[in-house]
LUMTOR-242297 format. One line per 10 residues: their letters; for each residue x, y, z of N, C-alpha, C, O. Coordinates in steps of 0.1 Angstrom, whole numbers, plus 5000, padded with zeros to 4 digits. Example, Ala and Ser with C-alpha at 12.3 -4.5 7.8 and 13.67 -1.06 7.14 Angstrom:
<atoms>
as) 5132:4943:5078:5123:4955:5078:5132:4967:5078:5142:4967:5085 | 5128:4978:5071:5137:4989:5071:5129:5000:5079:5134:5011:5080
</atoms>
This chain:
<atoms>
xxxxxxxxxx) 5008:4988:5000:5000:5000:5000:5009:5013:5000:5020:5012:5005 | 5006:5021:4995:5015:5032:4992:5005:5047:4999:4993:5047:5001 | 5017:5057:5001:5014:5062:5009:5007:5075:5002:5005:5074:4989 | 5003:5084:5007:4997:5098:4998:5007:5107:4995:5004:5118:4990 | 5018:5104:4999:5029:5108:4993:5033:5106:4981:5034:5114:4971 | 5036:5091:4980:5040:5087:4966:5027:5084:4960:5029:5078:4949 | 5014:5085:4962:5004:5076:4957:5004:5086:4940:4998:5082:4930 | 5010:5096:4941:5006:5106:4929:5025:5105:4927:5032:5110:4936 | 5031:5097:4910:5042:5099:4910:5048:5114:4909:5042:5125:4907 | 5069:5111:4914:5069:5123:4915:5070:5126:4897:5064:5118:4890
xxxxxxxxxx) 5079:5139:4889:5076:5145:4881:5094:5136:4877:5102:5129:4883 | 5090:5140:4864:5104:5135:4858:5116:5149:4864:5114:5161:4868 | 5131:5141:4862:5142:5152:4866:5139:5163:4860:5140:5174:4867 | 5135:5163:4847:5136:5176:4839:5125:5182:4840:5126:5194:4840 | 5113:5178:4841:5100:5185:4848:5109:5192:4862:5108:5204:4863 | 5114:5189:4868:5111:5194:4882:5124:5205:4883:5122:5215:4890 | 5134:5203:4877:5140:5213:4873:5134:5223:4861:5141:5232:4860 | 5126:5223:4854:5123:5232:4849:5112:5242:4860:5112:5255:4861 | 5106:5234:4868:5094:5239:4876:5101:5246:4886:5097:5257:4889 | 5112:5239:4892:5124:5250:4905:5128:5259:4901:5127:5269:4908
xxxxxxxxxx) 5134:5258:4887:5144:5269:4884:5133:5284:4878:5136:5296:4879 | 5121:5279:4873:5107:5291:4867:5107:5294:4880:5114:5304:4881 | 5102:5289:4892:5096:5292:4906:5109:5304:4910:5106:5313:4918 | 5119:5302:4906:5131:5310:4910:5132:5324:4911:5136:5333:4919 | 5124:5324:4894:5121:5333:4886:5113:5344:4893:5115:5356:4890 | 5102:5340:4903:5093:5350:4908:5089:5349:4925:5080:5354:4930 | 5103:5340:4931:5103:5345:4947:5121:5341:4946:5128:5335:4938 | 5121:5349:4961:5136:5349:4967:5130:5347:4983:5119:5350:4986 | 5142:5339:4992:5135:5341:5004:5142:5348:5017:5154:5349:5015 | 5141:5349:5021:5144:5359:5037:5161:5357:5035:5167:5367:5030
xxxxxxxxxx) 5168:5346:5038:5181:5340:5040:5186:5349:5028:5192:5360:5031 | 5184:5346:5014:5190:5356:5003:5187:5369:5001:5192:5374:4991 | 5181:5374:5007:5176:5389:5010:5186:5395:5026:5192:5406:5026 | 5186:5389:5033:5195:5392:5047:5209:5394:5042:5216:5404:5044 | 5211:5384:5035:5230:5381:5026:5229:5396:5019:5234:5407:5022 | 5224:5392:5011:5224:5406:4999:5228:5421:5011:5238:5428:5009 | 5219:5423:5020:5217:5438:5025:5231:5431:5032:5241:5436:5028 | 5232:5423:5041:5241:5422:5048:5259:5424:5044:5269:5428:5051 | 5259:5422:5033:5270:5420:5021:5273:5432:5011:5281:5432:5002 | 5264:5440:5014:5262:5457:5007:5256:5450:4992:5259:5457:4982
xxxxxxxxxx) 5248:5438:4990:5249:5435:4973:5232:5437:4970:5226:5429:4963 | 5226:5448:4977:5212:5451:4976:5213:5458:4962:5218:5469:4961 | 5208:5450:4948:5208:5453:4934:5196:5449:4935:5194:5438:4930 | 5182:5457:4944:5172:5453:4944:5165:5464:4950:5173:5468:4958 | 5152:5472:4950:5144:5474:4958:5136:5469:4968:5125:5464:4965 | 5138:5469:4977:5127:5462:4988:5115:5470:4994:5118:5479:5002 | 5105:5468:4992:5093:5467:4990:5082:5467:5001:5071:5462:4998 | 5084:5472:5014:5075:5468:5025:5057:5473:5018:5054:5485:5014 | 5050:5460:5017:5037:5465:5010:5025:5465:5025:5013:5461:5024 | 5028:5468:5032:5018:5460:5048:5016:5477:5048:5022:5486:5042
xxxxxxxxxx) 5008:5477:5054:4999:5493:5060:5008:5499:5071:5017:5493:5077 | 5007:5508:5073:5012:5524:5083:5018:5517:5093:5029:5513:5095 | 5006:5516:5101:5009:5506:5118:5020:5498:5117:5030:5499:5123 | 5016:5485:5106:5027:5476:5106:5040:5482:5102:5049:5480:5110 | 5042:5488:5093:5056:5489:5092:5065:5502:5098:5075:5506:5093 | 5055:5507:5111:5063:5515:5121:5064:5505:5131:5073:5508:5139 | 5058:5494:5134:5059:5487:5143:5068:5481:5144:5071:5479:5155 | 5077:5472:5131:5091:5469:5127:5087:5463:5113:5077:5459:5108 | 5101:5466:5105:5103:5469:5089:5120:5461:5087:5129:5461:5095 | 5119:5455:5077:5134:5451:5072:5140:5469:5072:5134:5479:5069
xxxxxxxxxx) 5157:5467:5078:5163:5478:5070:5163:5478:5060:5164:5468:5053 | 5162:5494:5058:5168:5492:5042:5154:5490:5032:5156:5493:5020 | 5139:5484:5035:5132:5489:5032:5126:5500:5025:5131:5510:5029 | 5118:5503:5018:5107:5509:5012:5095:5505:5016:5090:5494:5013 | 5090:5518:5025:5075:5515:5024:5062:5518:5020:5056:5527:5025 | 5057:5511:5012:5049:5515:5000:5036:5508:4996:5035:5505:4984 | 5027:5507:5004:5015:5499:5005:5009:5495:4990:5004:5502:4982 | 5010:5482:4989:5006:5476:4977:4991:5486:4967:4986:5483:4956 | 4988:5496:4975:4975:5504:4969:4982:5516:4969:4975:5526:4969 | 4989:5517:4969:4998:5534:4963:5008:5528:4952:5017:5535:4948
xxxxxxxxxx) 5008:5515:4948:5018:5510:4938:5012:5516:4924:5001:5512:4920 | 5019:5526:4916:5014:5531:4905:5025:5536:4896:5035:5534:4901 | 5026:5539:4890:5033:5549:4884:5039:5562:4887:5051:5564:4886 | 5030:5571:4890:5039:5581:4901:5050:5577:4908:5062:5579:4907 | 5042:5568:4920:5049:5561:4930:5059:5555:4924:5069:5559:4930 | 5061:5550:4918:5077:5545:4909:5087:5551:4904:5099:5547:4901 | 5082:5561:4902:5086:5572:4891:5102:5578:4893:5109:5585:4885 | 5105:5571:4906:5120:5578:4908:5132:5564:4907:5144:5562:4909 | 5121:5557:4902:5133:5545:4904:5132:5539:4883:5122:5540:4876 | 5146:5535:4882:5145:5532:4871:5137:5518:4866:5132:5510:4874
xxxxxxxxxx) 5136:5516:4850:5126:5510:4849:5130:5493:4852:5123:5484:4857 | 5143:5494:4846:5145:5477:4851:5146:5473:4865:5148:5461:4866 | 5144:5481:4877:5148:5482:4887:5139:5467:4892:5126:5466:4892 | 5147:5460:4895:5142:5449:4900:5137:5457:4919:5142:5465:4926 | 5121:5445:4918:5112:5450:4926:5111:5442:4938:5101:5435:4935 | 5116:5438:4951:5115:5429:4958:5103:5428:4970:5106:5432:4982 | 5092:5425:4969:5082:5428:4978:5079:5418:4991:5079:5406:4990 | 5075:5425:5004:5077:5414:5013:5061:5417:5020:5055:5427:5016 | 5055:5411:5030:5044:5415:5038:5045:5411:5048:5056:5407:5052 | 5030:5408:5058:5037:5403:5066:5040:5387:5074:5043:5386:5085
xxxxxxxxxx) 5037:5375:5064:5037:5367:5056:5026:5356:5051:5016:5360:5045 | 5028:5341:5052:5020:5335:5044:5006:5333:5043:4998:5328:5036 | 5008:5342:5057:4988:5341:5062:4982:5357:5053:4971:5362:5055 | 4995:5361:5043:4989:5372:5042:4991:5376:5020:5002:5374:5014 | 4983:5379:5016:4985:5378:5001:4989:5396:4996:4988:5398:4984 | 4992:5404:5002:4993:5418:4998:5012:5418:4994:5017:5429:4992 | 5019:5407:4992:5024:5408:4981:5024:5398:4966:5033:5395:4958 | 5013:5394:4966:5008:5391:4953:5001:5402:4947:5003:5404:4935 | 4993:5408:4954:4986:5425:4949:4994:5433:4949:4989:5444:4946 | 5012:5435:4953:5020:5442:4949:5026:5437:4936:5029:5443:4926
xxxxxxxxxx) 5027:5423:4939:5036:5417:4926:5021:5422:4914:5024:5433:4907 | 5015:5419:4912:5004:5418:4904:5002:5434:4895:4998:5434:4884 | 5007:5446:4903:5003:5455:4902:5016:5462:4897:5016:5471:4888 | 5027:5458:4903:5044:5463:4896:5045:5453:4882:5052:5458:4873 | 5039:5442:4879:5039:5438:4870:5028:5445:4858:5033:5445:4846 | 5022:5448:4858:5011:5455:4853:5019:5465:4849:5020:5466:4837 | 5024:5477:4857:5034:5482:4851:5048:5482:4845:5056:5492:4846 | 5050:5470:4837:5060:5463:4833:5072:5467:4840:5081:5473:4834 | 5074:5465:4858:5085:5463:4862:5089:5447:4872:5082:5441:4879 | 5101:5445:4868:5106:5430:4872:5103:5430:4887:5106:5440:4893
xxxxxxxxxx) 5097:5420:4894:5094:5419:4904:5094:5404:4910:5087:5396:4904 | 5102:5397:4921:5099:5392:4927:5093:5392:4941:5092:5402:4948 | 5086:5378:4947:5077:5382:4961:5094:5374:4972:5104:5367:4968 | 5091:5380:4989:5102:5374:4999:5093:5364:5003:5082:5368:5008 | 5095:5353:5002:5081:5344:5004:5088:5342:5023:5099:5341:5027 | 5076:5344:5032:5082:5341:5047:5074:5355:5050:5065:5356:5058 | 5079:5364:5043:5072:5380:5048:5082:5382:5063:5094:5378:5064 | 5075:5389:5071:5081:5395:5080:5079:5383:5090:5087:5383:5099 | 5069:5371:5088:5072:5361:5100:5080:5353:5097:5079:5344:5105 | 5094:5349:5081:5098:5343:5077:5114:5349:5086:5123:5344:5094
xxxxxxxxxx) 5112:5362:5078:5124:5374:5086:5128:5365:5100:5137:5357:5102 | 5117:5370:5108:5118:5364:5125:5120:5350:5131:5124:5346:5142 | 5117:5343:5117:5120:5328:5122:5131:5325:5114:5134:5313:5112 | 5140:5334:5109:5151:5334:5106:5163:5339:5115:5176:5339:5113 | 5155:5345:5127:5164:5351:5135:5172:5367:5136:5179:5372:5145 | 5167:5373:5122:5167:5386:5116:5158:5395:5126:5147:5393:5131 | 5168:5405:5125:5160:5422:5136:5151:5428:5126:5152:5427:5113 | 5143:5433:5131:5136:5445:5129:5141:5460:5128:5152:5463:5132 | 5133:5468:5123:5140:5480:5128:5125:5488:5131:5115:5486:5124 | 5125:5495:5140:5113:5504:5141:5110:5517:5147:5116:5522:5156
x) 5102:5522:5139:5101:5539:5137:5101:5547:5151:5100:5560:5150
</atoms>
């Protein structure tokens, strides 16, 4: 008898590397976002999309905060256009960076989501900073 694990096989090697390496394509997570700011190699905007309260209450350094409903055109307007877009919230119990990704995409700029959000940050053992 087999289990509900294997009862559905897995995907061929080349399925599943094609499916990892696309998935790559449109999240990064806490640990490679910490390195980057940590290591001065922030070639990214970061993106705090969570509302007022939350992100005075604690924010990644080095942040931008920019609530997924002021994401527009204006609002971008100082940053260039390839400027890769890195958006975080405040995490998986929460979808307001898919309504940021969804919306920087719309305005044809490159954007990945920090999949973890700010409860990914903390269970990584990463500070806060706050206002």
């Amino acid at each position: 008898m087999s289990s509900a694990v294997s009862r559905i096989p897995a995907a061929q090697s080349q399925q599943a590397l094609a499916h990892f390496e696309r998935l790559l394509t449109f999240e990064t997570d806490c640990w490679d976002v910490h390195h980057a700011i940590s290591n001065q190699r922030m070639d990214f905007v970061l993106l705090d999309v969570r509302c007022e309260p939350q992100f005075q209450q604690g924010h990644i350094a080095g942040a931008i905060h920019l609530p997924y409903s002021r994401i527009n055109s204006d609002s971008l307007a100082e940053f260039s256009d390839d400027a890769l877009f890195v958006v975080y919230c405040a995490g998986p119990h929460c979808n307001a960076t898919e309504k940021a990704a969804i919306r920087l995409a719309q305005l044809g700029r490159p954007v990945k989501k920090m999949i973890g959000g700010i409860t990914g940050w903390l269970d990584e053992g990463f500070e806060l900073q706050s206002l």
